[in-house]
N, C-alpha and C positions, 0 to 999 in steps of 0.2 A: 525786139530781141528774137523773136520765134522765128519773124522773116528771115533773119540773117542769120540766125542757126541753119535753117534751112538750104542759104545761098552755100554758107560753108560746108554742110553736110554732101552737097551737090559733089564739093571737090573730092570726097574721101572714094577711092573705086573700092568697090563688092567686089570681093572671088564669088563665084559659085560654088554652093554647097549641097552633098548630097539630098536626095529630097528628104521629105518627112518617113519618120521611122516606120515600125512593124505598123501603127493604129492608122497612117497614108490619110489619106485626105474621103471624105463625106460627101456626094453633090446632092445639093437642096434645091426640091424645087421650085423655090418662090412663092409667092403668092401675096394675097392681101393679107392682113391684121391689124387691128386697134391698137397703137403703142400705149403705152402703160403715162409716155411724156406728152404733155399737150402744144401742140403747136399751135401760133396764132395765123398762120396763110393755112392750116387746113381743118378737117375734123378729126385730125391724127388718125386718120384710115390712111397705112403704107403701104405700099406696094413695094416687094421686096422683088428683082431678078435671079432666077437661078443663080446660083453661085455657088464654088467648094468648100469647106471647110475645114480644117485640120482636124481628127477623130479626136484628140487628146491635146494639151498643150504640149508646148516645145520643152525637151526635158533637157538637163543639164549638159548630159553627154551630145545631145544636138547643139547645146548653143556653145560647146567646147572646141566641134569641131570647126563652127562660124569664127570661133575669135581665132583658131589655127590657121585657119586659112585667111584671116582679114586682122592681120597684127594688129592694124589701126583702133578694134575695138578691145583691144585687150584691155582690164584693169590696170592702171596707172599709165596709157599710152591715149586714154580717150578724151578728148579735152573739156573741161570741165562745163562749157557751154551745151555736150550731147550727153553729159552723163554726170551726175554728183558725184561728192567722195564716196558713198557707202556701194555705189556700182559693185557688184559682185562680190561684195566684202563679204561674204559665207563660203569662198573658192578658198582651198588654201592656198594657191599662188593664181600667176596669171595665166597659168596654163594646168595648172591643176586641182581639180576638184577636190579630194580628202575628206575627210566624216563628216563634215558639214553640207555636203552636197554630195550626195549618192546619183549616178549616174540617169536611175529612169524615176528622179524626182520632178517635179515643176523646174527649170529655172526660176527664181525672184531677185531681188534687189538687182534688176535689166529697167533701161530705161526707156520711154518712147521710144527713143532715137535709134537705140539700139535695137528694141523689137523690129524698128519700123525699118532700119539696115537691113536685119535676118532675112526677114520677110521679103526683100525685095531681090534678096539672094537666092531664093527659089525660084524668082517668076513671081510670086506672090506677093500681099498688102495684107495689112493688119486687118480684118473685117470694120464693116461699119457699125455704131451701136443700134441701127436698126436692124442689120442682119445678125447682129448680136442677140439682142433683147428677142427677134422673130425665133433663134433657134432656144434660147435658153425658157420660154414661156413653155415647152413639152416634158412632160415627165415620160415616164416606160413604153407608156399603152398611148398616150392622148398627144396631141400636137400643138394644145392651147389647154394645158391643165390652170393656168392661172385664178377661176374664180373656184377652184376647192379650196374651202380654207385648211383642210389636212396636210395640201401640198404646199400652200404659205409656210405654215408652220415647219414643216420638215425644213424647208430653206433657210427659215431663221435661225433653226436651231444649231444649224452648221457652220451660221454666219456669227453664232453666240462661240464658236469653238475658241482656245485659249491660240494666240498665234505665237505662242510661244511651245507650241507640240509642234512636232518633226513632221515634216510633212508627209503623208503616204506616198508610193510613185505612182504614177498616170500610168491610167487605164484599169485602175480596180471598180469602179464604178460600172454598172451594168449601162447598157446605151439606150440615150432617151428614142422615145417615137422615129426620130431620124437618123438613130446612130450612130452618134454624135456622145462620148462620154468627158466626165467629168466638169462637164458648163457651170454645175454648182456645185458648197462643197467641195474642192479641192483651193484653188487660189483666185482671187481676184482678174480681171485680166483687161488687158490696156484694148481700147479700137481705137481706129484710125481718125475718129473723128471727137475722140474724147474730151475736148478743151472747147467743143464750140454746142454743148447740150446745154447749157443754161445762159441765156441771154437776160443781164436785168433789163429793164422798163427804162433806164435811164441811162443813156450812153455815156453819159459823164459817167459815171462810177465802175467802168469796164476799170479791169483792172485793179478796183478796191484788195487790197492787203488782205481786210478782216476777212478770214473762212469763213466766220457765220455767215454772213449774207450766203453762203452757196445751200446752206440748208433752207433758209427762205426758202429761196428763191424756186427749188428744188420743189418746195410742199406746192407752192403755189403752178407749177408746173406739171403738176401730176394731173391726168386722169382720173387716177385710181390712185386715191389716197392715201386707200387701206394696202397696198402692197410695199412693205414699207423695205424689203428687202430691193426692191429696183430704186428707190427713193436714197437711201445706202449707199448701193453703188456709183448712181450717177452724182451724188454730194461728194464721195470719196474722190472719182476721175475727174471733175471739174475743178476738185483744190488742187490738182497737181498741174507742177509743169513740164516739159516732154525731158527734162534730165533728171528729174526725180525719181526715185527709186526708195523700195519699201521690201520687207520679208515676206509677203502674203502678196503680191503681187505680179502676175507672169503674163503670160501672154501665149496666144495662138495664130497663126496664117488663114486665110483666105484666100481664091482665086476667081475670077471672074470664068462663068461657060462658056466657050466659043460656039 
């Protein structure tokens, strides 16, 4: 099904759309880190390439101006293989935002498909979860805060917030070590390689229904056991599939450095 999402996705054409807003895009230098996920072909030592990153997520008024210029993803125009019904169901229409979605909010209830359209409407791709997880491991001062358990804890406690509060808009968050704001703490946010972090042990059960298995599977793939905030997120991205969509869930750009 994903394949041929894919083949049909191929046929929808991108406009181009202006670039990213006032917070522009971040260039990271790369480098080595221990992923928090254990792989079995390595010692989870990755090596990440410079790459850019969007300063903030994509906010509503950017992905307003995306569906203006690409009818194709408007609400009730996107066919139901790249996007669920609840697709942007907090817009009051299909071209208008309204008090449910204030203009420099997060987008959420956006699906892969449609992230991974946007994004491709800049020149840009949805980041990887290891250029993900390499930027979001820095708090203010440090570039790898992850073994203070003060900075756990503040992560949890944001990720304990009710998702039923209004979201603040992007960019109120001060910028971690690389400049880079709001990674934690504001919304969820899809990568590009989201559906392929957790492999079971048994290829026959690819595809099992029951979610739990993702939480297994998840513990047993950790590292770092005790970080149970990256253990969260990667159980939450792995139940989903690239047309689903949620209210605490959005998404940001990446670009490769030439």
């Amino acid at each position: 099904m994903r394949r041929l999402a894919a083949i049909l996705l191929m046929a929808l054409p991108v406009a181009g759309v202006l670039a990213a807003g006032p917070g522009g895009y971040v260039t990271l230098p790369g480098g080595t880190f221990r992923s928090a996920l254990k792989y079995e072909d390595s010692d989870s030592q990755v090596r990440i390439k410079p790459f850019e990153l969007m300063r903030t997520p994509v906010t509503n008024a950017e992905f307003l101006a995306f569906v203006k210029a690409n009818p194709q993803w408007q609400r009730g125009r996107t066919p139901g293989v790249f996007a669920e019904d609840r697709y942007l169901s907090h817009w009051a229409g299909p071209q208008t935002l309204g008090p449910n979605a204030q203009p420099q909010q997060p987008v959420v209830w956006v699906s892969w498909f449609a992230a991974d359209a946007y994004c491709q409407s800049q020149g840009a791709r949805l980041p990887t979860w290891s250029e993900w997880e390499y930027v979001a491991a820095a708090d203010e001062t440090r570039k790898d805060a992850r073994n203070d358990p003060a900075w756990r804890e503040r992560i949890l406690s944001w990720y304990s917030r009710s998702s039923k509060t209004s979201l603040p808009r992007a960019g109120l968050q001060a910028p971690n070590a690389y400049g880079v704001q709001d990674i934690h703490g504001l919304v969820w946010e899809w990568t590009e390689d989201y559906s392929a972090m957790l492999v079971d042990s048994d290829n026959r059960n690819q595809g099992d229904a029951d979610k739990t298995r993702f939480c297994g599977a998840g513990a047993l793939s950790m590292n770092d056991r005790d970080n149970y905030a990256v253990l969260m997120r990667v159980a939450m991205l792995s139940s989903l599939g690239g047309q689903d969509t949620t209210g605490n869930l959005g998404f940001r750009c990446a670009k490769d450095v030439k």
